[in-house]
C-alpha positions, 0 to 999 in steps of 0.5 A: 156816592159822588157822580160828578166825575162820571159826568165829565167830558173825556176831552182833551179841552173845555168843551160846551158840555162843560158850560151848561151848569152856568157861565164861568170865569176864567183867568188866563195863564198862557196862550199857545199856537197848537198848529193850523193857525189853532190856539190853546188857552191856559187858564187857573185850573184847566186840569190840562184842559184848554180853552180852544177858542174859535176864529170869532171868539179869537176876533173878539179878544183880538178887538178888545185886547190886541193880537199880541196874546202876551197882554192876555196873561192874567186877565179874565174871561167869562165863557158860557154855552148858548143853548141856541147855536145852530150846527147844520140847522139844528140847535146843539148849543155852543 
């Protein structure tokens, strides 16, 4: 029996759980405003999952790529998960 599915984030987004297998490249189809000043990105096979990229990632791509999220169409990114992010003191990767 295969187990991957039971394994799965139940989540509306990639979340870091989905990274810890290793980095993987995404090559984005959209770019959405989703309210509270938030971001969706859509990308080749998400499933309808988006990557919800936060405020320094968002910088990021900004700095590189511009902030008009239109040149961000058919590009790719490579996401992965630091095991070492710190969330209230302790290391909870993200």
């Amino acid at each position: 029996m295969d187990l991957s599915n039971a394994v799965k984030a139940k989540s509306d987004q990639l979340n870091a759980i989905d990274l810890v297998g290793g980095p993987i490249v995404i090559k984005i189809t959209g770019v959405a405003d989703i309210g509270n000043d938030d971001i969706a990105v859509s990308y080749e096979h998400d499933n309808n999952r988006p990557w919800k990229p936060s405020k320094t990632e968002l910088r990021t791509l900004i700095r590189f790529w511009g902030k008009e999220s239109d040149v961000y169409i058919g590009r790719s990114v490579k996401l992965w998960c630091n095991p070492k992010v710190k969330w209230a003191g302790t290391e909870v990767g993200g």
